[in-house]
C-alpha positions in Angstrom: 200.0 115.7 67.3 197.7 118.2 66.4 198.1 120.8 63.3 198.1 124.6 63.4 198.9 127.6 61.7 201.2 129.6 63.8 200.9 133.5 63.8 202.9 133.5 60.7 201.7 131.4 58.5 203.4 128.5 59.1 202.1 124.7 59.9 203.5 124.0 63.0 202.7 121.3 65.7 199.9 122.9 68.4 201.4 122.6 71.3 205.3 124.1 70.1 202.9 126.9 68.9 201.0 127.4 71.8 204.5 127.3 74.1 206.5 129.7 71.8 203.2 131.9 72.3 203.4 131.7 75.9 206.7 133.0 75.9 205.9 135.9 73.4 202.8 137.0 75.3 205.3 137.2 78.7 207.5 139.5 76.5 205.3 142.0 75.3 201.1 140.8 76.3 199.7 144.3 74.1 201.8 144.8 71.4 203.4 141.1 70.3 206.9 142.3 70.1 209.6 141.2 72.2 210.4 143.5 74.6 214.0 145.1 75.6 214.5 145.7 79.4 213.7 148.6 80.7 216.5 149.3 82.7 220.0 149.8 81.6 221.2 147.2 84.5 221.4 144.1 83.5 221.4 142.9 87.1 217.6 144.3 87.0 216.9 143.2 83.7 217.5 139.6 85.2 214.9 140.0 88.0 212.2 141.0 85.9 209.5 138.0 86.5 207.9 138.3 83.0 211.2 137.8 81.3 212.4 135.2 83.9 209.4 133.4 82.6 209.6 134.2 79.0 212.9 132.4 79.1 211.1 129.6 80.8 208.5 129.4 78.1 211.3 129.5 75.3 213.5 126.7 76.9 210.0 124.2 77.3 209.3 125.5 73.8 213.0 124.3 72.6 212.3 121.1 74.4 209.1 120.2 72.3 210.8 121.0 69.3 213.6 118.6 70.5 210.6 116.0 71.7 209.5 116.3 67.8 212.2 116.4 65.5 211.9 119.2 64.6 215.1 121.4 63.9 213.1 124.5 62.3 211.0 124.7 64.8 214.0 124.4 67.8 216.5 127.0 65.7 213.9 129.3 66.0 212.9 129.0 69.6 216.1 128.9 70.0 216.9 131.9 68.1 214.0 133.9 70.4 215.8 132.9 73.3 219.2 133.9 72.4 217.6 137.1 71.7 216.4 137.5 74.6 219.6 136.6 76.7 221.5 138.9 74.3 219.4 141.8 75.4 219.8 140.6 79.2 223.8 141.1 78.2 223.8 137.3 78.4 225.6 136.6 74.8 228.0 134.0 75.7 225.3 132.0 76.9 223.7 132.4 73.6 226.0 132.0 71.5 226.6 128.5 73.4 223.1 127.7 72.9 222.4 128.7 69.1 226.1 127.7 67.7 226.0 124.2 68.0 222.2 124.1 67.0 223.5 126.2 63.6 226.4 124.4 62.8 224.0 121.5 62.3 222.2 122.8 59.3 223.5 121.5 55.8 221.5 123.6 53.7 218.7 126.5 53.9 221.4 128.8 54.5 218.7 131.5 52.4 215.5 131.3 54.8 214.5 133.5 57.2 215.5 131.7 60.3 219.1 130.6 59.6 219.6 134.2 58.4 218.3 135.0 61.5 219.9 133.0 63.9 223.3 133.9 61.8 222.9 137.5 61.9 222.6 136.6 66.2 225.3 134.4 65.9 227.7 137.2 64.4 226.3 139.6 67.3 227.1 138.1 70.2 230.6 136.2 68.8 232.4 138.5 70.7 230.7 138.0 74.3 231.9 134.3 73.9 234.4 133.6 76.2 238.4 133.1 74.6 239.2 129.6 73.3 240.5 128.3 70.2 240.5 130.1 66.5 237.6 128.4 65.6 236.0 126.3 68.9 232.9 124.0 68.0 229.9 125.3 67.2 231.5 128.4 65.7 229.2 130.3 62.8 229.8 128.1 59.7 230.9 129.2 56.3 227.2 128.2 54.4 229.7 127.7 51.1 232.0 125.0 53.2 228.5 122.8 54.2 227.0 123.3 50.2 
């Protein structure tokens, strides 16, 4: 597999890079960011092709990071995508996606992306539908796993 630096610095595996960058350029092609839906219908914000595609680019991308090993690289695709469903008023589904992916992590608890994928986590906890106190994949306490 071939090297590269990603847009932020990071060495990461071509192709992951390339995919994830895919999915960003559907989200927002002139400014980089990711984009919110225009609309305040989240019926409409499901239709919207560059999104729908977007999501497609984010799952492939979580799929190469999976094809790797490569746990960073997957919580933070993954982490993208659940963004992205949370903003299509889709948090149950990704909270079901990023949860069991978290609860995974031993340690690291301190970088960027685990704060990030936390901070997600803690959003959308409530859009998860009613089960048990604590169900699998629920946000772990990062003092518990130390």
């Amino acid at each position: 597999m071939s090297a590269a630096v990603c847009h932020d610095g990071n060495d990461v595996d071509a192709q992951f890079c390339e995919t994830c960058g895919r999915a960003l350029a559907r989200l927002c092609s002139s400014c980089g960011r990711e984009l919110k839906p225009q609309s305040t219908n989240p019926q409409s914000a499901t239709h919207n092709p560059q999104l729908e595609e977007a999501e497609r680019c984010y799952r492939e991308a979580i799929e190469r990071a999976r094809g790797m090993s490569a746990k960073a690289f997957e919580l933070r695709a993954t982490t993208r995508l659940g963004r992205l469903l949370q903003s299509q008023e889709r948090g149950a589904e990704a909270h079901e996606l990023l949860a069991p992916l978290y609860a995974s992590f031993t340690e690291g608890f301190d970088t960027r992306d685990l704060r990030e994928a936390k901070a997600l986590l803690e959003e959308v906890q409530h859009a998860r539908p009613p089960g048990p106190s604590k169900p699998a994949g629920a946000v772990p306490d990062e003092s518990m796993a130390r």
